[in-house]
C-alpha positions as CSV (number, residue, x, y, z in Angstrom):
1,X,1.9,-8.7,5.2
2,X,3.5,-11.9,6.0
3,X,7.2,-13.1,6.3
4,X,7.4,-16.2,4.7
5,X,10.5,-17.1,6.6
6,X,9.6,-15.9,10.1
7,X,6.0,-16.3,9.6
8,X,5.2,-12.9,11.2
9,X,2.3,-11.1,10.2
10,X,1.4,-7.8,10.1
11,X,-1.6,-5.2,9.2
12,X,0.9,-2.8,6.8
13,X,-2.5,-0.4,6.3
14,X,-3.8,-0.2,10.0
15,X,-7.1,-1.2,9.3
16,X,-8.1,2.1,7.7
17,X,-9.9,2.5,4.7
18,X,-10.0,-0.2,1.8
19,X,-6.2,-0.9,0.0
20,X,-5.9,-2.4,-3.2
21,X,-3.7,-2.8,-6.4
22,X,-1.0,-3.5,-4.8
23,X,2.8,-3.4,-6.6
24,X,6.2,-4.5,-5.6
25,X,9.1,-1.9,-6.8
26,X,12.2,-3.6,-9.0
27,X,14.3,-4.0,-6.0
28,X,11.3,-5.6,-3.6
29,X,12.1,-3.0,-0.9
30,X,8.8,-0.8,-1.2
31,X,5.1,-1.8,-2.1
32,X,2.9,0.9,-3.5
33,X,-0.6,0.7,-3.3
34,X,-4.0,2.5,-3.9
35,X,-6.3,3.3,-0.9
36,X,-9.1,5.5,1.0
37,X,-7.5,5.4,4.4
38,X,-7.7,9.3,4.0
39,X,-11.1,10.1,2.7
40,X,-10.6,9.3,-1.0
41,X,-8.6,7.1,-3.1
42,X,-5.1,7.9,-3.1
43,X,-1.1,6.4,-4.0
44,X,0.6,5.0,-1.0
45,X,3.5,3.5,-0.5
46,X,4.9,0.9,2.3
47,X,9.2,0.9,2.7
48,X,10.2,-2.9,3.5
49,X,12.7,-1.5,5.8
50,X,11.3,0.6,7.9
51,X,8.0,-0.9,7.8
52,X,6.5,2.8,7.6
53,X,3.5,3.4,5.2
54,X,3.0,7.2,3.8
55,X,1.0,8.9,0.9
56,X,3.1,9.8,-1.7
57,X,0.2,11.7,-4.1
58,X,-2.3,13.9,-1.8
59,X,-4.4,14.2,-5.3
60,X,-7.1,11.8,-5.3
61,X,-6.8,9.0,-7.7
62,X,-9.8,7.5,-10.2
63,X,-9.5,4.1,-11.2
64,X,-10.9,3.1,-14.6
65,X,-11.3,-0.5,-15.1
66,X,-11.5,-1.8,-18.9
67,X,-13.2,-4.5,-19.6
């Protein structure tokens, strides 16, 4: 993640696993996102202010991709 007017990065997923689908909420203030940081793909989600990540569904998540 990247401030675009500090220009601070940061590694929001701790280098765990593989993250990906990544979604802004409404208000900008949390990002949920899919990962396997914890064995199997799951729904995460990162608070803007806090900067804390946490798992919000411990039920493991199957993406289906239509093409």
């Amino acid at each position: 993640m990247t401030n675009i007017a500090t220009a601070l990065s940061f590694n929001l997923t701790g280098r765990r696993g593989v993250s990906w689908g990544g979604v802004w909420s409404p208000d900008g203030q949390s990002l949920a996102f899919l990962s396997d940081r914890a064995g199997v793909p799951q729904l995460w989600l990162w608070n803007a202010d806090t900067h804390q990540v946490r798992c919000v569904a411990r039920v493991a998540i199957h993406t289906v991709y239509a093409t």
